[in-house]
PATI-713455 format. One record per residue (C-alpha): residue in three letters; x, y, z. Coordinates in steps of 0.25 Angstrom, whole numbers, padded with zeros to 4 digits, always signed. Example, Ala and Ser with C-alpha at 12.3 -4.5 7.8 and 13.67 -1.06 7.14 Angstrom:
<pts>
ALA+0049-0018+0031 SER+0055-0004+0029 
</pts>
This chain:
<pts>
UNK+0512+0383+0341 UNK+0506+0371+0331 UNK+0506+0363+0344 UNK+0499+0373+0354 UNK+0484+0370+0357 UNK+0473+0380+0353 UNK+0461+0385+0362 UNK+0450+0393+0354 UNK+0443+0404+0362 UNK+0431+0412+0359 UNK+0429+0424+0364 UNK+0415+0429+0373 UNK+0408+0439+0379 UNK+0401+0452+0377 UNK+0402+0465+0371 UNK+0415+0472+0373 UNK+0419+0462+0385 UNK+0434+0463+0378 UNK+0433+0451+0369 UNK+0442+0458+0358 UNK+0451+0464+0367 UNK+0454+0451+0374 UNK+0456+0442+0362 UNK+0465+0455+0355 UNK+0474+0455+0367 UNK+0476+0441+0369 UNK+0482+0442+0354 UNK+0489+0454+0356 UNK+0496+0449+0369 UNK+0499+0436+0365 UNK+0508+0441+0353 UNK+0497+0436+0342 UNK+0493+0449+0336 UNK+0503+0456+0323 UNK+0508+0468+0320 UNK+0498+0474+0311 UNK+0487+0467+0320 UNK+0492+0476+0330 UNK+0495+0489+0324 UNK+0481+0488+0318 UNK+0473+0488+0331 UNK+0481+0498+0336 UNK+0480+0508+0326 UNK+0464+0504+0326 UNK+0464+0509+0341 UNK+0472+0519+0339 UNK+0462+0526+0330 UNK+0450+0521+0339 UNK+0457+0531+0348 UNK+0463+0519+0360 UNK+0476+0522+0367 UNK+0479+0506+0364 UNK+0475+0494+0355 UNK+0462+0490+0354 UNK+0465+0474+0353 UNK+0449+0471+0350 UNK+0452+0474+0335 UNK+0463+0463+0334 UNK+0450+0453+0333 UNK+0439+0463+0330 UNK+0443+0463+0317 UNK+0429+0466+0310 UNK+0428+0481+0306 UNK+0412+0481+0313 UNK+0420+0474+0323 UNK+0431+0486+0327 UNK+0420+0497+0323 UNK+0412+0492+0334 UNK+0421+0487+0343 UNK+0414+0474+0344 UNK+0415+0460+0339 UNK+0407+0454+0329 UNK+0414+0443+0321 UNK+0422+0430+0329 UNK+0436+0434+0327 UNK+0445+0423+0329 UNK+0461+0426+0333 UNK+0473+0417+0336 UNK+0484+0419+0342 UNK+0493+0408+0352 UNK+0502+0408+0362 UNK+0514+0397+0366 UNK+0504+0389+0374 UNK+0491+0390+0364 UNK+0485+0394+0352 UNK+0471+0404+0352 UNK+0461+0405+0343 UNK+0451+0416+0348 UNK+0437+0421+0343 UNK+0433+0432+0348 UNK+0417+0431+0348 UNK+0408+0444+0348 UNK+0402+0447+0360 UNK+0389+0453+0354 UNK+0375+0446+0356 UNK+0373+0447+0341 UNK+0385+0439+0338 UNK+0383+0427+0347 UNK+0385+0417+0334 UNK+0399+0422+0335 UNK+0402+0418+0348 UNK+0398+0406+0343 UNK+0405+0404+0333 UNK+0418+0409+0341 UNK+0413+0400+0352 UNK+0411+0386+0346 UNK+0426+0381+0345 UNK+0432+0390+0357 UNK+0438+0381+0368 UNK+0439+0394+0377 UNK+0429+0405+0378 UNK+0432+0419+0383 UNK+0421+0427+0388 UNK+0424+0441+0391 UNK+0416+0451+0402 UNK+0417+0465+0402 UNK+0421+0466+0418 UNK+0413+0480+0418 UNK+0400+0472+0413 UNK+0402+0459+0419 UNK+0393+0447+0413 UNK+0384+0451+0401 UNK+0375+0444+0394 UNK+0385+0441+0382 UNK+0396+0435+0392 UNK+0384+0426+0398 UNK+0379+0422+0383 UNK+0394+0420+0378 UNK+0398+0411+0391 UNK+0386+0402+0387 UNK+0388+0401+0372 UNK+0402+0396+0376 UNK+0397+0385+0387 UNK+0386+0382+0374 UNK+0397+0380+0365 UNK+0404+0371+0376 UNK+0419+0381+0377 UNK+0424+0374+0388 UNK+0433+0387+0394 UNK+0427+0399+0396 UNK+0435+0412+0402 UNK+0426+0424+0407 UNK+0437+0435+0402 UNK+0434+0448+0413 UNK+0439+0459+0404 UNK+0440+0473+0406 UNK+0446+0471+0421 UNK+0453+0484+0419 UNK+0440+0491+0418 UNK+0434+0487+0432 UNK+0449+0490+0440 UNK+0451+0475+0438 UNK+0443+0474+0449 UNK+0441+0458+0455 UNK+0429+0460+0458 UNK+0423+0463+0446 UNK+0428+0450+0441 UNK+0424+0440+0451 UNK+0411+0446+0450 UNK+0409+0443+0435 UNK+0418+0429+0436 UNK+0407+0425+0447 UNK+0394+0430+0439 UNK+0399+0424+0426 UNK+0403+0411+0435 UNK+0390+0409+0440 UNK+0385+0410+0425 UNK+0394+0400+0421 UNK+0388+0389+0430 UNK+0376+0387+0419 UNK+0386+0386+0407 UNK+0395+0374+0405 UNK+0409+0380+0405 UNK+0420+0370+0410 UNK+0432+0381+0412 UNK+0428+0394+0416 UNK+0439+0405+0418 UNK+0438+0419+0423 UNK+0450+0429+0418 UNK+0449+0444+0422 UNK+0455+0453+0412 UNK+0456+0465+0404 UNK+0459+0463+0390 UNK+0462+0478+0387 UNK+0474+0478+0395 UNK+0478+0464+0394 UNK+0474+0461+0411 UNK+0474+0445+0412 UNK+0474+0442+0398 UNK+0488+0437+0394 UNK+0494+0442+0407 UNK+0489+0441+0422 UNK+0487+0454+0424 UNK+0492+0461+0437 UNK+0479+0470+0438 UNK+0471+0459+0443 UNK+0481+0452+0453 UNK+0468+0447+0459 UNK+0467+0437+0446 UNK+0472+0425+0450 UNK+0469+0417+0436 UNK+0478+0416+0423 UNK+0476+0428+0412 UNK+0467+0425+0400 UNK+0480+0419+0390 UNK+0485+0410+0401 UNK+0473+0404+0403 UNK+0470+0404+0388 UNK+0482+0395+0386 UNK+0479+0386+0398 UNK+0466+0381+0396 UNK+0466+0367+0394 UNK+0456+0365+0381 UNK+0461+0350+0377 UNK+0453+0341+0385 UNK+0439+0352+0379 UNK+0440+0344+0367 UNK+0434+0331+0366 UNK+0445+0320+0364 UNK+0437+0308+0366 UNK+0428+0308+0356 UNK+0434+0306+0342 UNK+0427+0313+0333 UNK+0433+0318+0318 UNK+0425+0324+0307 UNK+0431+0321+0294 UNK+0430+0334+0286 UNK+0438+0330+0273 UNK+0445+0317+0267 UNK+0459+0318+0264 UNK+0463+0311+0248 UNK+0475+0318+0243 UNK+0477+0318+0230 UNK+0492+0317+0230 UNK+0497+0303+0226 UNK+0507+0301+0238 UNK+0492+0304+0247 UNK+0485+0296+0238 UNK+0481+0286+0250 UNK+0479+0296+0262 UNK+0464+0297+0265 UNK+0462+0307+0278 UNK+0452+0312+0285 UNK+0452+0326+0288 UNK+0445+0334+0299 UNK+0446+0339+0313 UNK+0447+0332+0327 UNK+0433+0335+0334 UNK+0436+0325+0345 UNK+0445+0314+0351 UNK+0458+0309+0349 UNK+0462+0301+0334 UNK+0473+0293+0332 UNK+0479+0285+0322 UNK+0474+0271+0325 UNK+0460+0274+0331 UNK+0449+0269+0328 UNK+0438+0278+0321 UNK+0425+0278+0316 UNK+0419+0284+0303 UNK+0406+0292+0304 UNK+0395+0290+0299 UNK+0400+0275+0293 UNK+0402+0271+0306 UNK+0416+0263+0299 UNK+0428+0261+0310 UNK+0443+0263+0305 UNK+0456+0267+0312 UNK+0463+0280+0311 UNK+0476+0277+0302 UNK+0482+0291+0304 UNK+0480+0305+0307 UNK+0485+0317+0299 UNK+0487+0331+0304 UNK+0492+0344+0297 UNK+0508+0339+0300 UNK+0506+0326+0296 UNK+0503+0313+0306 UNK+0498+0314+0319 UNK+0494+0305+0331 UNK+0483+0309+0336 UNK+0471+0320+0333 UNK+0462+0326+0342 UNK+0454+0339+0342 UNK+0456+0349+0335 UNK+0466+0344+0325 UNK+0462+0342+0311 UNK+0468+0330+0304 UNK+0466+0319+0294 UNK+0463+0305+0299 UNK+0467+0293+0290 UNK+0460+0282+0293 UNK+0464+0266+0291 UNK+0452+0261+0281 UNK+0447+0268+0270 UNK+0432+0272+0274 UNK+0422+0282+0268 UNK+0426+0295+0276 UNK+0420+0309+0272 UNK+0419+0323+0277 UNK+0409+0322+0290 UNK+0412+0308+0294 UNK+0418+0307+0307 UNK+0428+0299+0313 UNK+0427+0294+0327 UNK+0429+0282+0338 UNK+0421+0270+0335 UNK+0414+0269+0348 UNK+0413+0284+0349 UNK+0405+0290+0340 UNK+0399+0304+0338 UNK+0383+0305+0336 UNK+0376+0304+0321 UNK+0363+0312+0322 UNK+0355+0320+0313 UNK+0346+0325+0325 UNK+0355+0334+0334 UNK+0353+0343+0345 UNK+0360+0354+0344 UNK+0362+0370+0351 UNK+0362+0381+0338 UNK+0367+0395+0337 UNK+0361+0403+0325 UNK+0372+0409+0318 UNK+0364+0417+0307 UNK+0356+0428+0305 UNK+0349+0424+0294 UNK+0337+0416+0300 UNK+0335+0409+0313 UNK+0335+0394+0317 UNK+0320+0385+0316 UNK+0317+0371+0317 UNK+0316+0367+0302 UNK+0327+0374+0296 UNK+0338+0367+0288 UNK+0354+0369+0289 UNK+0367+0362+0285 UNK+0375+0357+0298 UNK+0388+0358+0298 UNK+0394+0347+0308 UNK+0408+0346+0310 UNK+0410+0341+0295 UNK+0397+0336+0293 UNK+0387+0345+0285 UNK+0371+0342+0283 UNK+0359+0346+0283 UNK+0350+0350+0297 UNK+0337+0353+0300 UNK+0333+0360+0313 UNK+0322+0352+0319 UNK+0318+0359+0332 UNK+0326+0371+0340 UNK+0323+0367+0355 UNK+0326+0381+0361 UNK+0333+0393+0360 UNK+0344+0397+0370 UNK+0344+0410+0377 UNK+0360+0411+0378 UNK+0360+0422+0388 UNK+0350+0415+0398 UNK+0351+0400+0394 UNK+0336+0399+0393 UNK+0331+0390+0381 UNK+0319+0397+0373 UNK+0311+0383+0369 UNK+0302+0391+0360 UNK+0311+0397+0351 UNK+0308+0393+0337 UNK+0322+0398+0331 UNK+0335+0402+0333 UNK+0340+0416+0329 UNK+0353+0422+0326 UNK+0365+0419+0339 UNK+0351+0411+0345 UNK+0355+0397+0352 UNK+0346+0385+0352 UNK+0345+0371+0352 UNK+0340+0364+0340 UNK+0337+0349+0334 UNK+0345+0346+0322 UNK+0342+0337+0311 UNK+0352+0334+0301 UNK+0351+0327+0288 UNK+0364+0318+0292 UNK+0369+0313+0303 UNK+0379+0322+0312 UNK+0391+0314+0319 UNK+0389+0323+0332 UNK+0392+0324+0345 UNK+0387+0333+0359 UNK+0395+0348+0356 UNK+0397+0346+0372 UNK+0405+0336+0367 UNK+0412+0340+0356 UNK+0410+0355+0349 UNK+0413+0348+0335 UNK+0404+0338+0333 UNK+0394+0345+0342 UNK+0393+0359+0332 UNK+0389+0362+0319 UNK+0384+0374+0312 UNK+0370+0376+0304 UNK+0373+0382+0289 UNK+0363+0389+0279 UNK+0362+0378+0269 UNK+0358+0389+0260 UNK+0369+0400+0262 UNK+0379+0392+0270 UNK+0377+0401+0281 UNK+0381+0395+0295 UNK+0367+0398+0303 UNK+0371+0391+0316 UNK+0380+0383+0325 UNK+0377+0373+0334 UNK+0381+0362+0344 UNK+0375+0348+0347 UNK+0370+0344+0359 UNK+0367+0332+0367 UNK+0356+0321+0360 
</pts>
């Protein structure tokens, strides 16, 4: 399993659309769920009175959550098959709770948006679709659940895969795949499902394992944040000094040529260590520790890159920003830490361009702050220089998150745009 490739999927749509039961029996089918686990949920439902297990509560795990049969938190689950490894967030569907999906959203490869086939499109499905094309999520499936509730009647669905299709020419999602479904009874979820022969697609799990998410993921500009320096202690170590931190971008391998950022000084990768020792090459999203063949002044927020390609350094940054807090709203002249990629300083908001409606896409230019789940775009000044690119991209060094110098509170996250 060491070997298999991950996807990361987040979870969308609206009230009650199914999300819990989908993501509870994609565990549950797939072998991922114990014993206990299992007995649990069962003798929850059967004191709730239903004739079989209510798979929701394997990720509502909140007890407001199962008291009201909603979700509130992001609730992140894992389980794999032989082809791939999952990591799941199952995102709230409420209007309230929008910072949520963000959160769940920001590192998804894959979102999964659910409809209620008895409601069609709502306005939660519309705003969760366009907070994924925001966030740049390159595959989107549009999950038709409750099929067994409408006599998994064709019609019905290529009335909602048409309507949400013509929606979907004003957002910028690359893959877009339609799956028809019924999560309660497990139609078209792991199996093809012999209720709806006229489904001529793969079920929701084969598809899952098949999309292609390697080339998403930006190989050809190197880009490492160092995020600590390696100095044993242990005399037989005495020599190694590494460089830790995560791949955000490109292909490193021992040899190449680097250079250090901010210095500007160019060296040459003498190694790369990952958690078993050695290896070739590094490439996103592996975390290793880069030893490099000169001994330069390398700390926590330099970056290493290719000589001639080199991300942008500026302290004056367009930027896209969702207020995370209830405690306050967003204005031109307030001051935050920013916390980008390993990099922390200071920032002052200079001027918040508009506000986005994100049921409608109409920008409000006369707002003059942002609220709590409001979206907007804003100037940032920073007190340092940020070593940036486009989040369109790259998602790593195009994020960051504002925190309350004073409490530590994260207050909001956002993505950079174009200069």
């Amino acid at each position: 399993m060491s070997t298999t490739e991950l996807l990361r999927i987040a979870t969308a749509g609206s009230v009650d659309d199914g999300k819990s039961t989908l993501i509870g029996r994609l565990l549950y089918d797939s072998k991922a769920v114990f014993e206990d686990q299992l007995a649990s949920v069962e003798d929850t439902s059967r004191r709730r009175g239903n004739s079989s297990p209510d798979l929701s509560l394997l990720t509502d795990g909140l007890r407001a959550e199962r008291e009201q049969g909603i979700t509130i938190d992001v609730a992140y689950r894992y389980f794999a098959t032989p082809g791939r490894k999952f990591i799941v967030a199952d995102t709230p569907g409420h209007i309230q709770y929008t910072r949520n999906m963000v959160t769940g959203a920001s590192t998804a490869d894959l979102a999964m948006v659910l409809v209620d086939a008895r409601k069609g499109l709502l306005e939660q499905s519309r705003r969760h679709a366009f907070l994924a094309s925001l966030l740049r999520i390159p595959h989107l499936v549009l999950c038709v659940n409750k099929m067994d509730l409408v006599d998994y009647d064709r019609a019905v669905f290529e009335a909602i895969r048409a309507e949400f299709t013509e929606f979907a020419t004003r957002l910028e999602i690359p893959d877009l795949t339609f799956v028809p479904m019924s999560a309660l009874h497990g139609d078209n979820v792991v199996t093809r499902s012999p209720r709806m022969p006229w489904y001529e697609g793969a079920a929701l799990l084969h598809h899952l394992e098949e999309v292609h998410v390697a080339s998403d993921r930006n190989l050809v500009d190197v880009r490492f944040p160092v995020q600590y320096v390696l100095r044993p202690r242990e005399d037989v170590h005495r020599d190694y000094r590494g460089y830790a931190g995560t791949v955000a971008g490109g292909v490193l391998r021992p040899g190449d040529e680097v250079a250090v950022l901010p210095s500007g000084f160019t060296t040459r990768i003498a190694a790369i260590d990952g958690p078993d020792g050695p290896v070739a090459e590094a490439f996103p999203p592996m975390s290793v520790s880069i030893r490099l063949t000169d001994d330069l002044d390398v700390s926590r927020g330099d970056m290493i890159c290719r000589p001639h390609n080199r991300p942008s350094a500026g302290r004056d940054l367009q930027a896209m920003v969702c207020l995370l807090t209830e405690h306050g709203e967003l204005r031109p002249g307030a001051g935050y830490l920013v916390k980008h990629t390993t990099r922390t300083a200071r920032a002052e908001i200079t001027a918040l361009h508009y506000r986005l409606d994100i049921n409608t896409g109409h920008r409000d230019l006369g707002a003059t702050a942002l609220a709590l789940n409001e979206i907007g775009r804003v100037t940032l000044r920073t007190t340092a220089p940020l070593l940036h690119d486009p989040y369109r991209r790259n998602r790593t060094t195009g994020s960051f998150i504002l925190i309350d110098e004073a409490t530590d509170e994260t207050v909001g996250a956002g993505i950079l745009l174009d200069d």
